[in-house]
N, C-alpha and C positions, 0 to 999 in steps of 0.2 A: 345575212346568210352564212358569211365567212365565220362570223362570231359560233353561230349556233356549230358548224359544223366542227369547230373545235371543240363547243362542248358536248358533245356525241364523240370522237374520236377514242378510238381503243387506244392509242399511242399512252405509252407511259411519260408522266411528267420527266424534262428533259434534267438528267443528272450525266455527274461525268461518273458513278457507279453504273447507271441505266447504259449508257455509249460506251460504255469500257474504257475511259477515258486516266482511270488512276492511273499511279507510276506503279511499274512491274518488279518486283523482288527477282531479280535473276541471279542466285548465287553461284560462282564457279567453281564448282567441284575439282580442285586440285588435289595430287595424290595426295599429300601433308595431310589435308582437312579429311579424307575416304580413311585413310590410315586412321586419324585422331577420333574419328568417330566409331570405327571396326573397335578398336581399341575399349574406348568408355561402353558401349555395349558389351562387351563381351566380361568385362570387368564389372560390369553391373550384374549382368543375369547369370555368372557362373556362381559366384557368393550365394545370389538369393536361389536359384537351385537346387544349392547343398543343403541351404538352411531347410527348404521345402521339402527335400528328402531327409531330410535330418527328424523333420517335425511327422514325416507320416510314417518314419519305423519306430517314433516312440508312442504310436498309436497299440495299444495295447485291444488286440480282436478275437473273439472267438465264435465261430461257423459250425455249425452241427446240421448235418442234414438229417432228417428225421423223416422224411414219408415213406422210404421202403422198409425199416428199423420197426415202423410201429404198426408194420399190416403182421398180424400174428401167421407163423407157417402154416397153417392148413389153409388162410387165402393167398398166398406169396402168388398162383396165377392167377386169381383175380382179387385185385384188391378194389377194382372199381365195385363187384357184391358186396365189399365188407364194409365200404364208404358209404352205400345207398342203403345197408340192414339198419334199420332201427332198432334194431336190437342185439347188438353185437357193441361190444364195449369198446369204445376208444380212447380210454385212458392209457398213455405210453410212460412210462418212468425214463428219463436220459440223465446220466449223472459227467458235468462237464467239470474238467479241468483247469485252473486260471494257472495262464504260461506264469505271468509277471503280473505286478500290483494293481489294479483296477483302481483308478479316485474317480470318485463320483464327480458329475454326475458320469453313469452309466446307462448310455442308451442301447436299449432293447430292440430290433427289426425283427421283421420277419420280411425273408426274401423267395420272389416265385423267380422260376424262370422256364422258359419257354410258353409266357403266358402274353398275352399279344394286345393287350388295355389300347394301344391304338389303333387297332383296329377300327374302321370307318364306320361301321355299322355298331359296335360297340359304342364310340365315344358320340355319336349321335343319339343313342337312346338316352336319353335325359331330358327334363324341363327345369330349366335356369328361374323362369317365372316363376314354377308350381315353388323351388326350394327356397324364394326369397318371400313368397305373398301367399299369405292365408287366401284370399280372393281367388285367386290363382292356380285351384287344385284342380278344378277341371281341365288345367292347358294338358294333357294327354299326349297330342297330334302325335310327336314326333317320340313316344315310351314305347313302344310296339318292340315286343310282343307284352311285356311290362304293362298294359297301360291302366285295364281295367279288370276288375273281380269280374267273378262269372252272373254277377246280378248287376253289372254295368256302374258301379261304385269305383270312384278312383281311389287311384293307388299313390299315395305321398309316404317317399318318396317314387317316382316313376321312374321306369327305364331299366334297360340292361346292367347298366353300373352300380347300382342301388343294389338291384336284386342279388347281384353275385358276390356281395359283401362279404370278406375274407372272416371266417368264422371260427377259426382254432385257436388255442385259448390257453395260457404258458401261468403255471404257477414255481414260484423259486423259491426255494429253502436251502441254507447255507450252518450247518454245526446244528439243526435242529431244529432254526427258526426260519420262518418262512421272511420272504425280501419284498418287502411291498413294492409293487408295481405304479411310478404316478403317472397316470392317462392325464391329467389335466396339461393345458399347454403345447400339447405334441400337433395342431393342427397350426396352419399359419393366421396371424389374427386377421389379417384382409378376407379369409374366407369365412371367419366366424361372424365377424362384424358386419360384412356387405353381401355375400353369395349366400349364408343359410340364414334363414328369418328366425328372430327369437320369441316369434309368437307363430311358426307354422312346427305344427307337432306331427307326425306317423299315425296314417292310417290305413287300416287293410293292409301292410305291410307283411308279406310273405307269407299267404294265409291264402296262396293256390294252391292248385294239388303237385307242384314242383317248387320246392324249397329249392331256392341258387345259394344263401349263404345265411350271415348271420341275420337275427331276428334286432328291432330298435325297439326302445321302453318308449311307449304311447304314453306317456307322462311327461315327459324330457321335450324341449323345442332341440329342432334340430343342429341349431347354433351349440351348443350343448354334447353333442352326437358328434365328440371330434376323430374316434375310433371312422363313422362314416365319412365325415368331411378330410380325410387322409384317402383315403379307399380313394374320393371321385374326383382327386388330384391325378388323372392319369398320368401315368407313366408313357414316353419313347420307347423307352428299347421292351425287348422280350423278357429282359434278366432288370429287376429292378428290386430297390427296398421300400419298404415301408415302415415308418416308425410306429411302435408298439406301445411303446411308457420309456421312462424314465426309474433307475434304482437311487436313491440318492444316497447310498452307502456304499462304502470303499472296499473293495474286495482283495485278501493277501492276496501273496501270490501259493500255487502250490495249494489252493483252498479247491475243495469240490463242492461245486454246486447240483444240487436236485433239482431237475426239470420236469413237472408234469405235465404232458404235452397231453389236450384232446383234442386228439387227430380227424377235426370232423372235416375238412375241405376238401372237396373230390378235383385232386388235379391227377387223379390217375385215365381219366376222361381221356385227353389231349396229351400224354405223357409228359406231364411238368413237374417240377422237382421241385420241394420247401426245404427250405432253409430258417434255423431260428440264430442270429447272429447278435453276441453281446460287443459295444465297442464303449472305447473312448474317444476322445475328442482332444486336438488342439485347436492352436491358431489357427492354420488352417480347414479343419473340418476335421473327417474321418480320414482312413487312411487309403491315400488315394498317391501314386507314385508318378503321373502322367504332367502334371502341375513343374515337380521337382525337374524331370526329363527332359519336359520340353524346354524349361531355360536353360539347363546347362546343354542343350543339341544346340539353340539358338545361340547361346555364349562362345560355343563351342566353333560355330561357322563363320560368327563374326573376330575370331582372332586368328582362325584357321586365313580368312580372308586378307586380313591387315597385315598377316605373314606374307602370303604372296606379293602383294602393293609394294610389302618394304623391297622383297628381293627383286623387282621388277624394277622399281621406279627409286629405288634409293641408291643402292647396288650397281645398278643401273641403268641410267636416267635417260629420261630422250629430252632433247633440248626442247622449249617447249617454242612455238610461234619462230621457229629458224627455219626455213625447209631448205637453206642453201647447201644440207650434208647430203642432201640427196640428189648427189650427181649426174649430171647426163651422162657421163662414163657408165654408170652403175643402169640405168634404163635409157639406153640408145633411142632415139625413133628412126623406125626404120624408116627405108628410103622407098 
């Protein structure tokens, strides 16, 4: 009985890991060591800091905001009419400026903001199934209001996110010639390879009587479709980028570029603002200054720190493991 009931027991096989039984690292924090260590931190992340802010003002960026710019003046008070006319022209002309030299590659965004992609109800309308498996077009449930045509036919891709697919559309010309745009590669390969299927193709795809965005070529698998597979990468915050193409040519500086923007995306709806932003890239990415800041605040408190330690404890010291200086003279007990 004794047998069996040990081999039934939940108890874990007896280790001196399982008892707590290892020896304990207790190291003693003495000022010397709090200093020597304030010190090598602060001497490590003030350096790398500089270089990080060093690396993102040589990011060379240019920001154009264009949705108020390309509503012509006889809609300037509604431009959400001139957004929804089908027949009102939305070709904009924008001619930008390059501060300093652009090297390829040059990446292309376009950025919304005050647009809310996480939104709960948003990032739930999709089917993960329907975008990986052909079998799979009927999973619907959870695309509403997206889910089906008006003759009960699914809709691949489904959902909120699909439909409202960012649809305006940027051509570049520079001394005459036009700047090819390359879309290829701009999606992450994890989503091309595992999240969209390369044999589930678009069907009935924005062919209600409410167009939310851009239209997909029902010839293409969606794997292929990396302009949508960027889109249903939601975004956090309100204010976000999305990458557009790639230039792979190097732009002077002092050079103007032609933009032809068709301004078809109705974010005058919710009053959100487009942006089309050309940037470069270093080591560290785009140009982002929070990276730089934070280590030299960090570098910055840990030497601020190891200053006080010195003057405290160097300057002067309290003995340490003596308490005979602390006299009875000096705290009486009363009587």
């Amino acid at each position: 009985m004794d047998q069996n009931k040990n081999k039934n027991s939940k108890k874990p096989t007896y280790s001196r890991f399982s008892q707590q039984e290892l020896p304990a690292w207790k190291p003693i924090l003495t000022p010397g060591w709090a200093i020597a260590s304030f010190i090598t931190i602060g001497a490590l992340f003030i350096p790398t800091g500089l270089l990080a802010l060093s690396a993102s003002d040589s990011v060379v960026e240019i920001i154009d905001r264009y949705d108020e710019d390309c509503v012509p003046d006889d809609f300037s008070s509604k431009a959400e009419a001139f957004i929804q006319n089908p027949d009102t022209k939305k070709t904009c002309i924008r001619n930008l400026k390059v501060p300093k030299k652009m090297v390829a590659p040059i990446f292309v965004y376009y950025q919304l903001e005050n647009f809310y992609q996480n939104h709960r109800r948003f990032v739930k309308s999709r089917s993960d199934k329907q975008l990986r498996d052909p079998a799979a077009q009927n999973d619907t449930r959870d695309c509403f209001p997206e889910a089906q045509t008006g003759d009960n036919k699914p809709i691949v891709p489904c959902g909120l996110i699909a439909w409202s697919l960012f649809n305006d559309t940027y051509q570049l010309s520079t001394r005459g010639k036009q700047l090819t745009i390359d879309k290829h590669g701009i999606a992450w390969k994890s989503d091309t390879t595992a999240k969209f299927g390369s044999d589930v193709y678009p069907k009935d795809f924005q062919k209600g009587s409410l167009i939310g965005g851009a239209t997909l070529d029902e010839r293409k698998p969606l794997s292929e479709q990396e302009d949508l597979i960027v889109w249903m990468r939601a975004a956090a915050l309100p204010k976000f980028r999305k990458l557009y193409g790639k230039i792979n040519t190097d732009l002077e500086a002092h050079e103007t570029i032609s933009v032809q923007v068709e301004n078809n995306y109705n974010t005058y709806k919710f009053g959100g603002r487009k942006k089309l932003v050309l940037s470069t890239t270093t080591w560290i990415g785009g140009k982002n200054d929070f990276l730089g800041v934070a280590y030299i605040t960090v570098g910055g408190l840990c030497l601020f720190m190891s200053i006080n330690f010195i003057l405290l404890y160097v300057f002067r010291p309290r003995r340490l493991g003596d308490p005979s200086y602390l006299s009875w003279n000096r705290h009486p007990i009363a009587n």
